[in-house]
C-alpha positions in Angstrom: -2.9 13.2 -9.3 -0.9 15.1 -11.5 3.1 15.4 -11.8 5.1 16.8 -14.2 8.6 16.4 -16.5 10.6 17.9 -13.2 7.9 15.4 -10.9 8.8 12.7 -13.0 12.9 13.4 -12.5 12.4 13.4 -8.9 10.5 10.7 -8.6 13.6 8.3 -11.4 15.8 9.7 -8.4 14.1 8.5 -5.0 13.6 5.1 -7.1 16.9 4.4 -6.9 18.3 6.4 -3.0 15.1 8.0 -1.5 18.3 8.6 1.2 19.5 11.4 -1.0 19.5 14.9 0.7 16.9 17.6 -0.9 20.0 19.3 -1.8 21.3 16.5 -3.6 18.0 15.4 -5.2 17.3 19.3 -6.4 20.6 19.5 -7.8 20.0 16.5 -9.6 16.8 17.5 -10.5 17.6 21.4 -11.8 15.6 22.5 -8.7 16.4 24.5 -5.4 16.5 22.2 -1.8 13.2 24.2 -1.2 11.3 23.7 -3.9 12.2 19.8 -3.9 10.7 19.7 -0.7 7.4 21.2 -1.6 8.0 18.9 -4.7 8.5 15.9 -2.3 5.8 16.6 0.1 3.0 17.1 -2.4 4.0 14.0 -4.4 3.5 12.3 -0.6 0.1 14.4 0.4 -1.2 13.2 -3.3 -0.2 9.3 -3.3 2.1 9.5 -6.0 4.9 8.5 -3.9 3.0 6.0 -0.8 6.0 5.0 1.4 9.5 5.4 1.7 11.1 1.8 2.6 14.0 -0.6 2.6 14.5 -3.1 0.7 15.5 -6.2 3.8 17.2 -9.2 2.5 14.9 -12.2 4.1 17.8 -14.1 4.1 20.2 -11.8 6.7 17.0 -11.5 9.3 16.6 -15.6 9.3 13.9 -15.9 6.9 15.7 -17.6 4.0 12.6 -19.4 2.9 10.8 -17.3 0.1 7.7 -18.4 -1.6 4.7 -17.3 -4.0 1.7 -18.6 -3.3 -1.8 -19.1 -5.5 -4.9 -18.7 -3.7 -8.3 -19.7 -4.6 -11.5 -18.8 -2.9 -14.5 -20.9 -3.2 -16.7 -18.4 -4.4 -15.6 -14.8 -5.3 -18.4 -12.9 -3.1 -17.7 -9.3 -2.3 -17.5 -10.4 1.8 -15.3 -13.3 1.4 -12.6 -10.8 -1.1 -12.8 -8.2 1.7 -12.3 -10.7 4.4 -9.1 -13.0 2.8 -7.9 -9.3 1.9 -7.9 -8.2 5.9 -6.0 -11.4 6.5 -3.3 -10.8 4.3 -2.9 -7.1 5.5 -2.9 -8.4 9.1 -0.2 -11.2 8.3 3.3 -10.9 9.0 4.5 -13.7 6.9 2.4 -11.9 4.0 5.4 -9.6 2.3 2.9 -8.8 -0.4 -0.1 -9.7 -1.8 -2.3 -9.5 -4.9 -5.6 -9.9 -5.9 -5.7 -11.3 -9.5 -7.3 -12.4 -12.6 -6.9 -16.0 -13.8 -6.3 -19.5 -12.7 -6.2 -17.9 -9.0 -7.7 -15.5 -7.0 -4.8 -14.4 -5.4 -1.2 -14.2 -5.6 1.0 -14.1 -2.4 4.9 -13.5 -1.7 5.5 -14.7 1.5 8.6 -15.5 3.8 9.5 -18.2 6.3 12.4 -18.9 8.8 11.7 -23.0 8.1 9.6 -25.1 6.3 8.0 -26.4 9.7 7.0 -22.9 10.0 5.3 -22.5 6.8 3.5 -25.6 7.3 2.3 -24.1 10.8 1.0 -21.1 8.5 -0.6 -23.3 6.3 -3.0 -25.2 8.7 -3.6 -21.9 10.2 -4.0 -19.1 7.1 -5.7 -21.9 5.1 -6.7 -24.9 6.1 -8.5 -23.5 9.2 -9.9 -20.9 6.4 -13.4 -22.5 4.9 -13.8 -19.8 2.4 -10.3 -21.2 1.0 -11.2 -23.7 -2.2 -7.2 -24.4 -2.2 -3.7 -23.1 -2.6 -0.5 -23.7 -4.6 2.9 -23.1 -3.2 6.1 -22.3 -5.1 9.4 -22.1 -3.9 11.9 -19.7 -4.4 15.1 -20.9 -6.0 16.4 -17.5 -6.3 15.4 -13.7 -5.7 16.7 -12.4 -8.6 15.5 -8.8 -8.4 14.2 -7.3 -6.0 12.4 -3.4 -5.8 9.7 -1.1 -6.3 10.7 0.8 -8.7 8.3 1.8 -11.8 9.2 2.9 -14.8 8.0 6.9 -14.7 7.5 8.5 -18.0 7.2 12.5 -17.9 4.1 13.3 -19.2 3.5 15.0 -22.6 3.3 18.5 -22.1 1.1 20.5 -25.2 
């Protein structure tokens, strides 16, 4: 996977609108629409950039309950990783999740419309789970940022 100091331009620049027009984007970017589309589609073909998205406020779609949950496993065995990982990717309610270092196994960012619901997700994501040792739920007081976005640094060139 490489990219380069023009890659690296482009990519600042779909952080922020990946709605920009190749025009606009190649103008931006000291390049011809053309060749920010070969730019664009090899950046895609070689993982560098993995999705284009939106960024949807949980709040405006009736799911104004945010939280982060820590999970623990009760033993960390290459099957049960592999399985609790399947179950996140398959969960709605999971927005993200992480597999970490630390006091837990894993980290989750998850949404709910009420708190009824999340308690209906609890008995069955976790309590219903036996290779779950035990989770920690936080609340969200406030999203204060939210994104993607990382910090792209063009490489040095010799």
């Amino acid at each position: 996977m490489q990219y380069d100091r023009t890659d690296a331009r482009i990519l600042e620049i779909v952080q922020k609108n990946n709605r920009l027009t190749s025009e606009i984007i190649g103008e931006l970017a000291g390049l011809s629409a053309t060749a920010c589309q070969r730019r664009l589609k090899r950046l895609r073909c070689d993982g560098i950039i993995e999705a284009d998205v939106s960024i949807v406020s949980a709040k405006a779609v009736g799911r104004p309950i945010q939280m982060l949950v820590l999970v623990s496993l009760e033993r960390e065995r290459a099957d049960i990783i592999d399985r609790f990982k399947k179950a996140i990717k398959s969960s709605a309610e999971v927005v993200n999740g992480f597999y970490v270092t630390g006091d837990a196994d894993f980290v989750l960012y998850l949404t709910a419309r009420t708190m009824e619901d999340y308690e209906q997700f609890t008995r069955r994501f976790f309590y219903e789970n036996p290779d779950i040792k035990g989770f920690k739920t936080m609340v969200v007081m406030d999203r204060v940022k939210a994104g993607f976005a990382i910090p792209v640094e063009a490489p040095h060139e010799d």
